[in-house]
Jmol script that loads the backbone (N, CA, C; Angstrom):
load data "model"
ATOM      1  N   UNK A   1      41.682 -21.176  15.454  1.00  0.00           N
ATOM      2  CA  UNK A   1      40.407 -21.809  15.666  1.00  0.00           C
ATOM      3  C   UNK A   1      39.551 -21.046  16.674  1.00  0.00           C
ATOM      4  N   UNK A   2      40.174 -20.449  17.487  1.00  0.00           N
ATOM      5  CA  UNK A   2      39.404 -19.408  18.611  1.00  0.00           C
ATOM      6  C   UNK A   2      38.358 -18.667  18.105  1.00  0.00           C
ATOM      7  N   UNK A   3      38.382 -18.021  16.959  1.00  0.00           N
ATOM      8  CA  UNK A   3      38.326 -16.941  16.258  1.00  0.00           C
ATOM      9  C   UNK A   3      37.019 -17.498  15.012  1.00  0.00           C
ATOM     10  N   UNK A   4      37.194 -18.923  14.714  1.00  0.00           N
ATOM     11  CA  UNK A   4      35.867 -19.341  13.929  1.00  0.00           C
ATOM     12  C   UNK A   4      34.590 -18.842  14.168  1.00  0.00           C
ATOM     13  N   UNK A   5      33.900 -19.267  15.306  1.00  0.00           N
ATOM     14  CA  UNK A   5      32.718 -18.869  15.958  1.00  0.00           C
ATOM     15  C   UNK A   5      32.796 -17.354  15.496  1.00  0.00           C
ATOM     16  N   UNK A   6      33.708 -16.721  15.834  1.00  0.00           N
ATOM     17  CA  UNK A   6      33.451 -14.897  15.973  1.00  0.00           C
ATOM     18  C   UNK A   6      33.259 -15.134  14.268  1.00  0.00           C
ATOM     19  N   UNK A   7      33.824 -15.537  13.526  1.00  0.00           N
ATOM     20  CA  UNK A   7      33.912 -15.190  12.052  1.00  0.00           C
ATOM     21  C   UNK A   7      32.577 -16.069  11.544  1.00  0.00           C
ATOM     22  N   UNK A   8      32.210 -16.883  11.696  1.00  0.00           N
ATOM     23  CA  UNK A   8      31.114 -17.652  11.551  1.00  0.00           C
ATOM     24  C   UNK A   8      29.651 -16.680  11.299  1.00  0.00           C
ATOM     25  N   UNK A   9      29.401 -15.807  13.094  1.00  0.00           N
ATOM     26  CA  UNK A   9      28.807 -14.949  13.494  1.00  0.00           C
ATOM     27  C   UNK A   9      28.864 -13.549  12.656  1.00  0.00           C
ATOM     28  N   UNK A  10      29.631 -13.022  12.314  1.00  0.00           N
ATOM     29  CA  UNK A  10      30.219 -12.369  11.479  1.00  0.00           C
ATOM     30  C   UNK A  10      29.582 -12.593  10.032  1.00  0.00           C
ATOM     31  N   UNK A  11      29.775 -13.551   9.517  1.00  0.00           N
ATOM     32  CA  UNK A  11      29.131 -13.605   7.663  1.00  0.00           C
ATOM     33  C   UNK A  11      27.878 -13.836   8.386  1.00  0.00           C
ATOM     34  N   UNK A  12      27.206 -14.757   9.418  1.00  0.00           N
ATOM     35  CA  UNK A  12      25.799 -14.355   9.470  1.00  0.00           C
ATOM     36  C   UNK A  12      25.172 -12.733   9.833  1.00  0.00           C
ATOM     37  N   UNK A  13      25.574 -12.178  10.178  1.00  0.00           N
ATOM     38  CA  UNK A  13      25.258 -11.645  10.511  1.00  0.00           C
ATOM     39  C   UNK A  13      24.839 -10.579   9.433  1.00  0.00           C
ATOM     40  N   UNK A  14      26.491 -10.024   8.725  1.00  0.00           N
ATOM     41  CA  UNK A  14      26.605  -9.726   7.302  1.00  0.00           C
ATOM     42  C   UNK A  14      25.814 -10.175   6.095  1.00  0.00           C
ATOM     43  N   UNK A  15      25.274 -11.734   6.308  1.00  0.00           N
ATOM     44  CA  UNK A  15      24.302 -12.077   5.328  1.00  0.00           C
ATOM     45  C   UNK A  15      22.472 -11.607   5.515  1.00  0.00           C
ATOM     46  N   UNK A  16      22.601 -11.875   7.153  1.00  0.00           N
ATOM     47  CA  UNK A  16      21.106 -11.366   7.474  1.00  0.00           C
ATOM     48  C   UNK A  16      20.706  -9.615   7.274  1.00  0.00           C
ATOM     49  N   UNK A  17      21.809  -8.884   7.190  1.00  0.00           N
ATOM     50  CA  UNK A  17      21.595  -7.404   7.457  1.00  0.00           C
ATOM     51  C   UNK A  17      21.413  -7.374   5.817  1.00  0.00           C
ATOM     52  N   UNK A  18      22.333  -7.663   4.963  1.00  0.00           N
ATOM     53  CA  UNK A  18      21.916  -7.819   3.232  1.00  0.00           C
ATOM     54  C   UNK A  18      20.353  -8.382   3.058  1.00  0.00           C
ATOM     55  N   UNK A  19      19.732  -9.346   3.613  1.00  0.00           N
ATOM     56  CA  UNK A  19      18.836  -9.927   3.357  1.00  0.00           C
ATOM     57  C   UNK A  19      17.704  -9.124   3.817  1.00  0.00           C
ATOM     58  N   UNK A  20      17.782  -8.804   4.838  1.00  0.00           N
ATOM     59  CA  UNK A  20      17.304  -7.352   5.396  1.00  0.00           C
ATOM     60  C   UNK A  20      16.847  -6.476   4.701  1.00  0.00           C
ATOM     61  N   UNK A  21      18.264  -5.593   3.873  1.00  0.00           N
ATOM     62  CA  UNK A  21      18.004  -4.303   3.323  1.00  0.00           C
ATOM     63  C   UNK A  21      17.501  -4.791   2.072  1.00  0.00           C
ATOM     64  N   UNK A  22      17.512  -6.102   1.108  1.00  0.00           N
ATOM     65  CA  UNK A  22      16.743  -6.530   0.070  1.00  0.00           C
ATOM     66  C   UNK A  22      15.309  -6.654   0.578  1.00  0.00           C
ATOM     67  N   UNK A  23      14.957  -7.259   1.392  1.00  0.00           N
ATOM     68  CA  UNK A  23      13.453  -7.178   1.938  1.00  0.00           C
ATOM     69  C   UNK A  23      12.873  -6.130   2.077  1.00  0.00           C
ATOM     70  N   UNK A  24      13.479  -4.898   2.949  1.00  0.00           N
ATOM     71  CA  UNK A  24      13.250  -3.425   3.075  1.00  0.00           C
ATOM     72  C   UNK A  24      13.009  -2.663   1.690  1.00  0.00           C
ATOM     73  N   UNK A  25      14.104  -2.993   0.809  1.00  0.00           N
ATOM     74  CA  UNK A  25      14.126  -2.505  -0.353  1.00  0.00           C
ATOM     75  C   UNK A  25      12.125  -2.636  -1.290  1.00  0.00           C
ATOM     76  N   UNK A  26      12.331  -4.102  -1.352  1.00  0.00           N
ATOM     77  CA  UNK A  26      11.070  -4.705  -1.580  1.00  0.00           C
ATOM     78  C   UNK A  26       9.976  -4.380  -1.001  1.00  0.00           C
ATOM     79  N   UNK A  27       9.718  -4.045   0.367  1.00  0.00           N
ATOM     80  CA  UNK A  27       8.609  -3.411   1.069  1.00  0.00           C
ATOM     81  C   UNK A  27       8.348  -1.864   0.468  1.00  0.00           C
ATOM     82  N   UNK A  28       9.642  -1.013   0.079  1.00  0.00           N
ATOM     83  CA  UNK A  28       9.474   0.230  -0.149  1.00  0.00           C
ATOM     84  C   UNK A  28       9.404   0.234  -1.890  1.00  0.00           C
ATOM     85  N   UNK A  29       9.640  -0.633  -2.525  1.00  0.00           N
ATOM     86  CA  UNK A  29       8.749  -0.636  -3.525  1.00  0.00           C
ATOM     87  C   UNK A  29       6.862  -1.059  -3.610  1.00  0.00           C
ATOM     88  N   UNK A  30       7.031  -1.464  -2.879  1.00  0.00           N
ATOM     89  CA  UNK A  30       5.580  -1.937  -2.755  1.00  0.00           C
ATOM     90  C   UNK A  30       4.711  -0.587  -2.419  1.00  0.00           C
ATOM     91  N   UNK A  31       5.310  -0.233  -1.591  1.00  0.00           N
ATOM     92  CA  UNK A  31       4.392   0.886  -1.003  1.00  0.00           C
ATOM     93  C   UNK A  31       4.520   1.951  -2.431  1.00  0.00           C
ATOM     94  N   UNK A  32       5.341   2.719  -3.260  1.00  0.00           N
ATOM     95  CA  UNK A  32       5.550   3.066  -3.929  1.00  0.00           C
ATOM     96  C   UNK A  32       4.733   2.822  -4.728  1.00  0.00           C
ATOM     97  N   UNK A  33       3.991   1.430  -5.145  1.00  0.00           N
ATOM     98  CA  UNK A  33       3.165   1.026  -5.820  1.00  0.00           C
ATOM     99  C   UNK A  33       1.556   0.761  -5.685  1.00  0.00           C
ATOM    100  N   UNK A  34       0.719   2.045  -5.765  1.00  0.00           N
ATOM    101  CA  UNK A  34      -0.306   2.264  -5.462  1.00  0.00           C
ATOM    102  C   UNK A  34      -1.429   0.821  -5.580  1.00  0.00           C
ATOM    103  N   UNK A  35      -2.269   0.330  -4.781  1.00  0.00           N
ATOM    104  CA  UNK A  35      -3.051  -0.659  -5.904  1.00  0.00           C
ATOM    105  C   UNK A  35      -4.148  -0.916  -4.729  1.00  0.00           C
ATOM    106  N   UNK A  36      -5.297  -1.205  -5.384  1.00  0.00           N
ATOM    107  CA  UNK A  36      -6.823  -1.690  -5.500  1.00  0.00           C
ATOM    108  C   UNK A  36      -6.865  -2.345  -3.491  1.00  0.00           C
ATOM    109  N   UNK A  37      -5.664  -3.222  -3.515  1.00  0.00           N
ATOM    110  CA  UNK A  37      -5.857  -3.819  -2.405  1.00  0.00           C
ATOM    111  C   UNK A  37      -5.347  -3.342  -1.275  1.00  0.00           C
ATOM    112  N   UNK A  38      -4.925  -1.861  -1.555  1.00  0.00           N
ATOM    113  CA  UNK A  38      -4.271  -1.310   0.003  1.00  0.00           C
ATOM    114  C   UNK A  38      -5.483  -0.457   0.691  1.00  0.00           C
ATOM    115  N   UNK A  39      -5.209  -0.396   1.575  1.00  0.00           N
ATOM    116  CA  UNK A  39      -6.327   0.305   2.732  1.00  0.00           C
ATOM    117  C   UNK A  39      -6.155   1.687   1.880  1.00  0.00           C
ATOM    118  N   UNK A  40      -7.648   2.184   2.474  1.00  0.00           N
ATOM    119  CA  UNK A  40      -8.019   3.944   2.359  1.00  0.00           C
ATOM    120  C   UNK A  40      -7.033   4.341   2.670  1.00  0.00           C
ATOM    121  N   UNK A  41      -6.631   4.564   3.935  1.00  0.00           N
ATOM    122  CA  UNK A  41      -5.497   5.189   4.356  1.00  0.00           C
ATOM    123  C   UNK A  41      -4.163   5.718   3.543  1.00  0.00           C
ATOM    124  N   UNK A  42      -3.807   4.101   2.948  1.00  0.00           N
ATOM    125  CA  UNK A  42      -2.562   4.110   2.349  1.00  0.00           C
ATOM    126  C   UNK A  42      -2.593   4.920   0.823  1.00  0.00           C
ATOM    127  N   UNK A  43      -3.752   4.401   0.526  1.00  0.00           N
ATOM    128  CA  UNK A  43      -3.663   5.131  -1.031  1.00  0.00           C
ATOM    129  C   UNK A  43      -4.070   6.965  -0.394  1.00  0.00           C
ATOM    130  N   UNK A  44      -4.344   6.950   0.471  1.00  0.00           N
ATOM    131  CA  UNK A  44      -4.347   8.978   0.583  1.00  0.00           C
ATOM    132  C   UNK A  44      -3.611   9.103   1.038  1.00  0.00           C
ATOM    133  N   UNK A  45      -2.814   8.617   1.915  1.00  0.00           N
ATOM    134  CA  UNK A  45      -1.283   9.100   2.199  1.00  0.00           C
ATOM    135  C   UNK A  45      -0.325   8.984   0.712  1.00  0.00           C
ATOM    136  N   UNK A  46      -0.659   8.528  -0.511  1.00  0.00           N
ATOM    137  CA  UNK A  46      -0.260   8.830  -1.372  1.00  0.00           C
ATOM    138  C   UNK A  46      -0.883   9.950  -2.150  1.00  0.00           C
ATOM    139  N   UNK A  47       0.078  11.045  -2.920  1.00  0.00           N
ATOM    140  CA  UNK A  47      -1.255  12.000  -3.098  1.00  0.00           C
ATOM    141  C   UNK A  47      -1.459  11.355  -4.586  1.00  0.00           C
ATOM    142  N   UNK A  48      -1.075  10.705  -5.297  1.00  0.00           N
ATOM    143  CA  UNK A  48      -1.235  10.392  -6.274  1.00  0.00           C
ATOM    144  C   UNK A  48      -2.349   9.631  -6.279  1.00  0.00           C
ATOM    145  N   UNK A  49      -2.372   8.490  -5.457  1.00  0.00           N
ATOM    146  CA  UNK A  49      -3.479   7.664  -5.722  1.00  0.00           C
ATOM    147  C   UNK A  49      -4.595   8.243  -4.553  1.00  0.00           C
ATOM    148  N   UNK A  50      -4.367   9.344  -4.191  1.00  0.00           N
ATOM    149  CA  UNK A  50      -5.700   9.994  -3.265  1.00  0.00           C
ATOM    150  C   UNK A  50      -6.127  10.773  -4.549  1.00  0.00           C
ATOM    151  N   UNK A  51      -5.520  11.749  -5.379  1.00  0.00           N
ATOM    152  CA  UNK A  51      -5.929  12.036  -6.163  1.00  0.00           C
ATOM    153  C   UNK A  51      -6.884  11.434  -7.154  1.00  0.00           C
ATOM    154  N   UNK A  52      -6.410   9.791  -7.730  1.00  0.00           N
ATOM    155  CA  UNK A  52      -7.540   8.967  -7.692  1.00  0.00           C
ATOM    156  C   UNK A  52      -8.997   8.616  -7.281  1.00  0.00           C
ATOM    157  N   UNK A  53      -8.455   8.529  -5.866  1.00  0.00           N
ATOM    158  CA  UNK A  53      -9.717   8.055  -5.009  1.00  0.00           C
ATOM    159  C   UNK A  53     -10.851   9.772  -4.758  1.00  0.00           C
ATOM    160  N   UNK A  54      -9.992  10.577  -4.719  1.00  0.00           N
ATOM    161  CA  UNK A  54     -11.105  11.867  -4.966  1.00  0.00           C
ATOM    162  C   UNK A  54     -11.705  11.756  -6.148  1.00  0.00           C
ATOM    163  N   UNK A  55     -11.212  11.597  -7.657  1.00  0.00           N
ATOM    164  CA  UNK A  55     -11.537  12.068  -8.731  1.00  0.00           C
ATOM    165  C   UNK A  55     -12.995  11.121  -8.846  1.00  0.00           C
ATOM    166  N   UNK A  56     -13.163   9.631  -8.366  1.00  0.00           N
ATOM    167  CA  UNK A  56     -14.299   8.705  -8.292  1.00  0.00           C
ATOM    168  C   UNK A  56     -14.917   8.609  -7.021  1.00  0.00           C
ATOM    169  N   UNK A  57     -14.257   9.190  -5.894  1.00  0.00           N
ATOM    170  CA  UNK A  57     -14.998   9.102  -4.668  1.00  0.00           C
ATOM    171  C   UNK A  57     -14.725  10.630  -4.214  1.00  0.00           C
ATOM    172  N   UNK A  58     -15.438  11.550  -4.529  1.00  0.00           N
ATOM    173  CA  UNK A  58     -15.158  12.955  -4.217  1.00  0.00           C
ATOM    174  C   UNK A  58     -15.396  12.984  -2.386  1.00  0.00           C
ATOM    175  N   UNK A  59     -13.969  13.587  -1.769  1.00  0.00           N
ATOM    176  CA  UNK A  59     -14.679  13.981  -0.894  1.00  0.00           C
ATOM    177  C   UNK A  59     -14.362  12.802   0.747  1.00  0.00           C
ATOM    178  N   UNK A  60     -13.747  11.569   0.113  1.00  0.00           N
ATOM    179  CA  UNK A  60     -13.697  10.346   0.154  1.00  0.00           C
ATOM    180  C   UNK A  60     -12.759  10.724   1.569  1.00  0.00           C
ATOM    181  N   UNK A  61     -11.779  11.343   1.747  1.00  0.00           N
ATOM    182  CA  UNK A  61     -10.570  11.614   2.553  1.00  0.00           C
ATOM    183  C   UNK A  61     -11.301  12.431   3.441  1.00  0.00           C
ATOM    184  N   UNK A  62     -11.860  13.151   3.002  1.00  0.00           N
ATOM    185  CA  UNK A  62     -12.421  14.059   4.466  1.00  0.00           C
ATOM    186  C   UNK A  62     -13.717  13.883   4.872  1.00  0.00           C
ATOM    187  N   UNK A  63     -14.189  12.843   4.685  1.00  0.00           N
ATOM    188  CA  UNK A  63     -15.610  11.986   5.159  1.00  0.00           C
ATOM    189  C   UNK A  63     -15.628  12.222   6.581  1.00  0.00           C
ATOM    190  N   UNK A  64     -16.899  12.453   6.996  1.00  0.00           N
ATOM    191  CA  UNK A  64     -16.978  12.644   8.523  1.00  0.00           C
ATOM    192  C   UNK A  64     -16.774  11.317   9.243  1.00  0.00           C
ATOM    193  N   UNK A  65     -16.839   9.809   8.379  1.00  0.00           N
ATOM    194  CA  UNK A  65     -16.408   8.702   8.937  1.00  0.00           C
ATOM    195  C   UNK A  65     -14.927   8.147   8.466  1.00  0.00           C
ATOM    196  N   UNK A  66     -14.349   9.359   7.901  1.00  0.00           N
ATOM    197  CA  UNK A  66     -12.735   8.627   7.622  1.00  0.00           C
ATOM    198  C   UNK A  66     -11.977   7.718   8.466  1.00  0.00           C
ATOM    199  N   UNK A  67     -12.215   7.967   9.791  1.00  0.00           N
ATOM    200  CA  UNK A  67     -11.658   7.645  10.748  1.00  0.00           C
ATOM    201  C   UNK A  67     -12.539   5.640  11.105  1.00  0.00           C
ATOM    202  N   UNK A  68     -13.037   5.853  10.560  1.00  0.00           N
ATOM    203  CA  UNK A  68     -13.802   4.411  10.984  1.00  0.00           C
ATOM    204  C   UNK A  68     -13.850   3.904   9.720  1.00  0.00           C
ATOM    205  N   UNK A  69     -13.347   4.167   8.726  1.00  0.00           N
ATOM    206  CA  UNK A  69     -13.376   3.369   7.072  1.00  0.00           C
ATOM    207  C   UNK A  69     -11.803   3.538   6.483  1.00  0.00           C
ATOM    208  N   UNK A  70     -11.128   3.979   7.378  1.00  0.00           N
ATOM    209  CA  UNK A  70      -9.560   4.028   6.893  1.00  0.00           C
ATOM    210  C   UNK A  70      -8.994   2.933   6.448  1.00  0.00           C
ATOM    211  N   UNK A  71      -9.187   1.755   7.627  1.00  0.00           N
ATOM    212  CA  UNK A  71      -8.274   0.923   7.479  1.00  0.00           C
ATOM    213  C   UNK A  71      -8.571  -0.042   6.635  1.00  0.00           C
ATOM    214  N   UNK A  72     -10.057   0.114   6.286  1.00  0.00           N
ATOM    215  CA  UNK A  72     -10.638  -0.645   5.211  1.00  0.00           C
ATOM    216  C   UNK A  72      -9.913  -0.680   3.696  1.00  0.00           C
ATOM    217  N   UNK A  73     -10.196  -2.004   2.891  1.00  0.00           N
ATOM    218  CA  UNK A  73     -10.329  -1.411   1.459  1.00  0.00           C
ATOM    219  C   UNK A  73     -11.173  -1.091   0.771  1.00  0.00           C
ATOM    220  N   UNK A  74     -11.402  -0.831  -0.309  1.00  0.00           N
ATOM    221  CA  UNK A  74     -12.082   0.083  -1.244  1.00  0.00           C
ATOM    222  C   UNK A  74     -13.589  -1.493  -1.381  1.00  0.00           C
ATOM    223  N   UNK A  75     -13.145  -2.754  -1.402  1.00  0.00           N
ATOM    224  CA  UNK A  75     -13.662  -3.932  -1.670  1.00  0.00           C
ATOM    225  C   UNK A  75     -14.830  -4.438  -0.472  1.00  0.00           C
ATOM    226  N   UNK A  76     -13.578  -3.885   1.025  1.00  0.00           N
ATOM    227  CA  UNK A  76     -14.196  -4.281   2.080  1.00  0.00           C
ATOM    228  C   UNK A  76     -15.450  -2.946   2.858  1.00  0.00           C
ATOM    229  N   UNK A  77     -15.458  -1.758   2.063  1.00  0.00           N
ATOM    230  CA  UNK A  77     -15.890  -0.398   2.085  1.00  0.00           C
ATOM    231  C   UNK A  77     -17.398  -1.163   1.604  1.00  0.00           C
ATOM    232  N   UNK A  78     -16.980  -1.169   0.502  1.00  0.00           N
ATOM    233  CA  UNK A  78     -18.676  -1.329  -0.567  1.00  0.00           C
ATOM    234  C   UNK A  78     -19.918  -1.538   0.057  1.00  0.00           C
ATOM    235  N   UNK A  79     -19.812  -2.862   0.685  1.00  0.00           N
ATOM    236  CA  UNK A  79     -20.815  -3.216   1.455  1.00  0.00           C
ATOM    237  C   UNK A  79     -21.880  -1.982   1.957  1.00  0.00           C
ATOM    238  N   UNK A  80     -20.846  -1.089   2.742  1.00  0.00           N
ATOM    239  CA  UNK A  80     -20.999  -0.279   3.624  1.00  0.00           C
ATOM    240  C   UNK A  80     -21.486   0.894   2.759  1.00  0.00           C
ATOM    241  N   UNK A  81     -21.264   1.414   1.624  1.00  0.00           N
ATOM    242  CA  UNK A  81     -21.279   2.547   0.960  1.00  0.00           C
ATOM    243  C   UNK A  81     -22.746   3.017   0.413  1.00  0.00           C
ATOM    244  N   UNK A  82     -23.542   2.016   1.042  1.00  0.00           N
ATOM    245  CA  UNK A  82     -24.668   2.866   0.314  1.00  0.00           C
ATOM    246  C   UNK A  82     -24.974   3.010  -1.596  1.00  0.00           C
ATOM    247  N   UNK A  83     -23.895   2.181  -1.679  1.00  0.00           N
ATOM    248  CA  UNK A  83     -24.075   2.212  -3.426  1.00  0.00           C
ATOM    249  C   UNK A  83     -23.616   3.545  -3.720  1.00  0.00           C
ATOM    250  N   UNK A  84     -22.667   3.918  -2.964  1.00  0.00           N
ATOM    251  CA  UNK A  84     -21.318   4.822  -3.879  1.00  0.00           C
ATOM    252  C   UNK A  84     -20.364   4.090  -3.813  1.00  0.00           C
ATOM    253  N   UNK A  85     -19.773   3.026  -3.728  1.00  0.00           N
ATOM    254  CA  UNK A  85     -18.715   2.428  -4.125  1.00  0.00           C
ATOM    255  C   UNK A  85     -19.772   1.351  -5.076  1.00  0.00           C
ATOM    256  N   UNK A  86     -19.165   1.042  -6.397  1.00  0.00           N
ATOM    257  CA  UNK A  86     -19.828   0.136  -7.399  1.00  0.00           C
ATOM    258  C   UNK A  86     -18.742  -0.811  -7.592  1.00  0.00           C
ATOM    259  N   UNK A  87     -18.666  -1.821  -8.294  1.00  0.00           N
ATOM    260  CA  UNK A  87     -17.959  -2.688  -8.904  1.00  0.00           C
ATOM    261  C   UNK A  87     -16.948  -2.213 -10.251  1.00  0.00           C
ATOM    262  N   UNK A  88     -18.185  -1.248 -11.177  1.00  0.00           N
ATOM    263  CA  UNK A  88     -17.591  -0.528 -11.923  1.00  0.00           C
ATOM    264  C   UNK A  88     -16.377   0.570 -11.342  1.00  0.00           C
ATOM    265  N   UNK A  89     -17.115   1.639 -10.174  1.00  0.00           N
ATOM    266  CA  UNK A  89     -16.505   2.094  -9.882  1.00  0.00           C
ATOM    267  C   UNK A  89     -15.117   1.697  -9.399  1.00  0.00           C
ATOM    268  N   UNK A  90     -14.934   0.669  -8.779  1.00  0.00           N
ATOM    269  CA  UNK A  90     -13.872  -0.210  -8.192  1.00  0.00           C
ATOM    270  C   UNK A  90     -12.783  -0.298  -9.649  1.00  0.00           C
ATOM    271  N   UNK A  91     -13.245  -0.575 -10.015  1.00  0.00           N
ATOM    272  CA  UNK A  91     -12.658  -1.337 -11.849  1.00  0.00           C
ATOM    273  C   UNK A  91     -11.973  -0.353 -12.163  1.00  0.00           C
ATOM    274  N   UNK A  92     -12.677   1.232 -12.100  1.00  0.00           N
ATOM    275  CA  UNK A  92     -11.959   2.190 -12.451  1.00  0.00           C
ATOM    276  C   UNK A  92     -10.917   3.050 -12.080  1.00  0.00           C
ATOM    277  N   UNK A  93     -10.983   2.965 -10.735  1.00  0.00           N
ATOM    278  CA  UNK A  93      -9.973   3.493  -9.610  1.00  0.00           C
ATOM    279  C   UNK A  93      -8.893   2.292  -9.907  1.00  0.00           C
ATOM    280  N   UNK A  94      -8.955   0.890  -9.986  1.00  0.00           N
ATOM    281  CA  UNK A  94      -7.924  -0.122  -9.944  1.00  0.00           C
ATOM    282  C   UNK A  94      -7.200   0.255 -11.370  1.00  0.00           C
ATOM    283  N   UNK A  95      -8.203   0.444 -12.662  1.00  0.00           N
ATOM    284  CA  UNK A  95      -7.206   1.233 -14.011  1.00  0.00           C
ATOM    285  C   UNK A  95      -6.464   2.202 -13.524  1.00  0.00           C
ATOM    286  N   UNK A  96      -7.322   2.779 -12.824  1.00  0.00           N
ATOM    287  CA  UNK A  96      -5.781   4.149 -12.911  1.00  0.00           C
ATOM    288  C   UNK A  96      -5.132   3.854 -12.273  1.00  0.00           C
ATOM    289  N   UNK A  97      -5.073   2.918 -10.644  1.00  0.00           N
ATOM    290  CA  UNK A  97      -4.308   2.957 -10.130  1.00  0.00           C
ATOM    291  C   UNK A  97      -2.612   2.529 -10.833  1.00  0.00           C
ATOM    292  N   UNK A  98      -3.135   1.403 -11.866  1.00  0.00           N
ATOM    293  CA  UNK A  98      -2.113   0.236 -11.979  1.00  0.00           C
ATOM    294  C   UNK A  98      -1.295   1.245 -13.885  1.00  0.00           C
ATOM    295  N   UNK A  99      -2.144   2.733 -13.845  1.00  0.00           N
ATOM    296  CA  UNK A  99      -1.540   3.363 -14.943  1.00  0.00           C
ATOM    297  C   UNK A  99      -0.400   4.492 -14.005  1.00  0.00           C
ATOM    298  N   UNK A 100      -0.488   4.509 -12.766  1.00  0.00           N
ATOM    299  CA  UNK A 100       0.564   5.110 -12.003  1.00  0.00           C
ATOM    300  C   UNK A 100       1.853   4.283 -11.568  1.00  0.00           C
ATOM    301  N   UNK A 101       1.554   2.566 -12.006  1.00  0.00           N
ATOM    302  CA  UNK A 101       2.893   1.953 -12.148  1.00  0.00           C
ATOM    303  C   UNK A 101       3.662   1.925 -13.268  1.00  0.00           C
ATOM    304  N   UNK A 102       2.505   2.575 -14.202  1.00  0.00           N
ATOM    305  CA  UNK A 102       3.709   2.156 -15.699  1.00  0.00           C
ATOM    306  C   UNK A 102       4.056   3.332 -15.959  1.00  0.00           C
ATOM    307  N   UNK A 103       4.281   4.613 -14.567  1.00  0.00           N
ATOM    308  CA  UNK A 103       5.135   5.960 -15.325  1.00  0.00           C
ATOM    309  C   UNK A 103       6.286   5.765 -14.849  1.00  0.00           C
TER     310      UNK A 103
END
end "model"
wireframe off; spacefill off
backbone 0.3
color backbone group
């Protein structure tokens, strides 16, 4: 009976570190998975979906205001864009994005 508590502590512990690396697992698919609602940042630290965001926003990554529109999204950008970010445009970057999940 001494020894319960230690073994008790033990499968929790063993259950939380599993639950853990399934959550982790899940976060690093996510990121893996380019899409519409992640910050500037994240989709150009992907080159795949920066490749995207150049092909409709040329130029987009090395903006002299990258640094002050990074953390934004593409949604929360618009406003700001002067009418280079469109709705259409949006529509189209989100197609390709979501054609880089089905390779």
């Amino acid at each position: 009976m001494k020894f319960a508590p230690l073994a008790a502590a033990l499968v929790l512990a063993t259950t939380s570190a599993a639950a853990l690396a399934d959550n982790h697992s899940e976060q690093a698919e996510a990121v893996a998975k380019p899409s519409i609602d992640m910050s500037i940042e994240q989709l150009v630290a992907d080159e795949r979906s920066k490749a995207i965001l150049e092909k409709h926003l040329p130029g987009i990554s090395s903006h002299p205001s990258y640094g002050q529109f990074k953390s934004m999204t593409l949604v929360q950008l618009q406003p700001w864009s002067g009418g280079m970010i469109t709705d259409e445009g949006i529509a189209m970057i989100k197609a390709d994005l979501e054609a880089i999940e089905q390779e």
